[in-house]
SERO-4910 file (N, C-alpha, C, O; in steps of 0.05 Angstrom, whole numbers):
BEGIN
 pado doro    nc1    nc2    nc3   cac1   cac2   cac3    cc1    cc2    cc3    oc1    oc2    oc3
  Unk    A    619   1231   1070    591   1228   1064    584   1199   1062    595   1183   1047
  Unk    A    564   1193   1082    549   1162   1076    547   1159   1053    544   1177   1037
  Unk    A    549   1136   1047    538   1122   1017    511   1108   1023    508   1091   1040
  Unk    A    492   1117   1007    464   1117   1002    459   1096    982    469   1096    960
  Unk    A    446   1083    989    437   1059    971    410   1072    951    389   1082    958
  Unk    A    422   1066    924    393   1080    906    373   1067    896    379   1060    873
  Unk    A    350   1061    903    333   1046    888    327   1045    858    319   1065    845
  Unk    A    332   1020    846    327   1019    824    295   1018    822    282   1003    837
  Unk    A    281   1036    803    251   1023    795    253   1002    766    266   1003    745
  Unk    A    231    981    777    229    965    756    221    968    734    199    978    737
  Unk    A    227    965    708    223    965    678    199    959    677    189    939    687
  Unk    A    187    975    666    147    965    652    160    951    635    183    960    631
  Unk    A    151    926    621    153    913    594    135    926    575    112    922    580
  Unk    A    139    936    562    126    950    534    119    926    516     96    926    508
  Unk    A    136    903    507    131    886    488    147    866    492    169    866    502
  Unk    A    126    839    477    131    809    494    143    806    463    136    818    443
  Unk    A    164    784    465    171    777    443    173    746    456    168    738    479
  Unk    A    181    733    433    177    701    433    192    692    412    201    707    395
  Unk    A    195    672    412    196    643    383    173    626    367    180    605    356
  Unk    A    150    632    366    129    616    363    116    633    344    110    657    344
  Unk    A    111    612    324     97    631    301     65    632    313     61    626    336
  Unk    A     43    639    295     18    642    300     10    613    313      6    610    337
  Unk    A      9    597    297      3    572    305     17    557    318      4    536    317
  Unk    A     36    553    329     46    539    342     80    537    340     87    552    322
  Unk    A     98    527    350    126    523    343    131    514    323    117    494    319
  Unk    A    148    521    301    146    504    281    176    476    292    196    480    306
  Unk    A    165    451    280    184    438    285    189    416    251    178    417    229
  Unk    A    211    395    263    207    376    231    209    354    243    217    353    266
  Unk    A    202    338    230    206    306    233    219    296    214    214    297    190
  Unk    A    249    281    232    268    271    220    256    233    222    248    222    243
  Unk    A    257    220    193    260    191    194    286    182    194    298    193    176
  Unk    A    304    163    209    327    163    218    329    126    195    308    116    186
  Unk    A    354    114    192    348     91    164    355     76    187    369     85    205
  Unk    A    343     52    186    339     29    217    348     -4    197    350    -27    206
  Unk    A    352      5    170    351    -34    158    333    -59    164    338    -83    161
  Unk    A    305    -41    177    294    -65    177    260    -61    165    241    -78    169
  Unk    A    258    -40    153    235    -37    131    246    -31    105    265    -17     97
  Unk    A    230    -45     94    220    -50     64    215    -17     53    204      0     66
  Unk    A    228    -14     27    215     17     19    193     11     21    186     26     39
  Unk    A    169     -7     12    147     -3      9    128     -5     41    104     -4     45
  Unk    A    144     -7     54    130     -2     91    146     20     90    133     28    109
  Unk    A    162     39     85    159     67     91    147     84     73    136    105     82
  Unk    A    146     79     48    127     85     29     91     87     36     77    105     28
  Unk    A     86     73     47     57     70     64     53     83     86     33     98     87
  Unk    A     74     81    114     76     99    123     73    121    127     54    131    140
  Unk    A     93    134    116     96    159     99     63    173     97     49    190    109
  Unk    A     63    153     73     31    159     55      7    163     77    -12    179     75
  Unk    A     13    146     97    -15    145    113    -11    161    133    -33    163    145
  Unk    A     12    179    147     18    197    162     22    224    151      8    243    159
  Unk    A     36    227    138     43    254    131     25    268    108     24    259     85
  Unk    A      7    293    117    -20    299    107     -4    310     77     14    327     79
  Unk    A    -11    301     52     -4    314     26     12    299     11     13    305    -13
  Unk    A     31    274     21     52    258     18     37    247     -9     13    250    -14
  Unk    A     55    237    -22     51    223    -49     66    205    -51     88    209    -40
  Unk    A     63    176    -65     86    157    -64    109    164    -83    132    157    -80
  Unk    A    103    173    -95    130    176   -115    142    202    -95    165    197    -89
  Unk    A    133    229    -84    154    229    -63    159    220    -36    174    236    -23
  Unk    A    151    200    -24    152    177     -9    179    161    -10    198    158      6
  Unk    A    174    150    -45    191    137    -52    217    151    -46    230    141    -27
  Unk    A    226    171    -58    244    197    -62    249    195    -29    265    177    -26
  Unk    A    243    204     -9    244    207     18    253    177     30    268    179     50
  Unk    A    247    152     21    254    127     26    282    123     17    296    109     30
  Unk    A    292    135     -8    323    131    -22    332    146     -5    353    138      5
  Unk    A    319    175      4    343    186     15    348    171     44    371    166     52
  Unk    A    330    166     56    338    147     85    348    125     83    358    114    103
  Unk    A    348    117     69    371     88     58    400     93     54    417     77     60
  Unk    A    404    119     42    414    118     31    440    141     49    463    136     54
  Unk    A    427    159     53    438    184     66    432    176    105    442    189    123
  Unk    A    417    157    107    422    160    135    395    164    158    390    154    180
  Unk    A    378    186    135    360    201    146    348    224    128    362    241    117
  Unk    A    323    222    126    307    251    113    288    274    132    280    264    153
  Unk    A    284    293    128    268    307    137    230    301    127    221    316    110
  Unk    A    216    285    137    195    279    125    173    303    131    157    308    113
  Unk    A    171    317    150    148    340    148    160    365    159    181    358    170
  Unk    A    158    386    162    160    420    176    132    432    174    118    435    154
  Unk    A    129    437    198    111    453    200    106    458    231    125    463    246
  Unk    A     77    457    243     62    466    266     74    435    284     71    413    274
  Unk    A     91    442    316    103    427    327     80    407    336     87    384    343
  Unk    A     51    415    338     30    397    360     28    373    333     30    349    336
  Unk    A     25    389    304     26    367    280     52    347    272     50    325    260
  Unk    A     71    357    279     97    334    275    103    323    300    125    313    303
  Unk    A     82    325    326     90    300    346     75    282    331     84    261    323
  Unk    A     37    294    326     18    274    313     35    259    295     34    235    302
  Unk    A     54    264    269     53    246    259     82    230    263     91    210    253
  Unk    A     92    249    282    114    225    289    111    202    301    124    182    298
  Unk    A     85    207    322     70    186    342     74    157    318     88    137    315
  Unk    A     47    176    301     39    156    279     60    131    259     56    107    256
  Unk    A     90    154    247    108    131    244    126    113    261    137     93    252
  Unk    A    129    125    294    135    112    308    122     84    312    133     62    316
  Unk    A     99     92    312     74     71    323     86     46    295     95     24    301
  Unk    A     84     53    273     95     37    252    122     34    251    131     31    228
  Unk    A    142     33    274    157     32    273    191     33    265    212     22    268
  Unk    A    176     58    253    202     72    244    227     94    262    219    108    281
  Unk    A    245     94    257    263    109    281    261    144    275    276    157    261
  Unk    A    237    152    291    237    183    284    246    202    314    251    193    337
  Unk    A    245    225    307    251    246    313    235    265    309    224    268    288
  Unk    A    230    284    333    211    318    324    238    334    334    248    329    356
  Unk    A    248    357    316    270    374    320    254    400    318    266    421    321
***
């Protein structure tokens, strides 16, 4: 007996799945410790980029990048932690969007 080649029919997709919350990807912005700002230029920074930031945890976020290497400064919506990575880049700090 020939062998008959059988057509497969293609799968309907019933349901899309993804990685992306409602609003967007979430991502974080890592500040990476560079030795050449002042706590109080990442302290400002900080303050003037990252929406809710407070100096005293600024400060707190400045020991740990001194200190440890690197902090996580924001999580959230990925289009908002390029904005404000742009922003501490632009001030020159060594960041990251993960």
């Amino acid at each position: 007996m020939p062998k008959q080649s059988i057509p497969f029919a293609t799968p309907d997709v019933t349901e899309e799945t993804g990685t992306w919350s409602g609003h967007g990807l979430e991502a974080r912005v890592i500040v990476y410790n560079c030795d050449c700002h002042t706590y109080q230029q990442v302290i400002t920074l900080l303050c003037r980029y990252v929406p809710g930031m407070s100096s005293s945890h600024a400060f707190e976020l400045a020991y740990r990048i001194d200190h440890e290497g690197e902090a996580m400064v924001f999580e959230g919506d990925e289009e908002k932690a390029e904005q404000i990575a742009a922003g501490l880049a632009g001030g020159g700090l060594n960041v990251a969007v993960q």
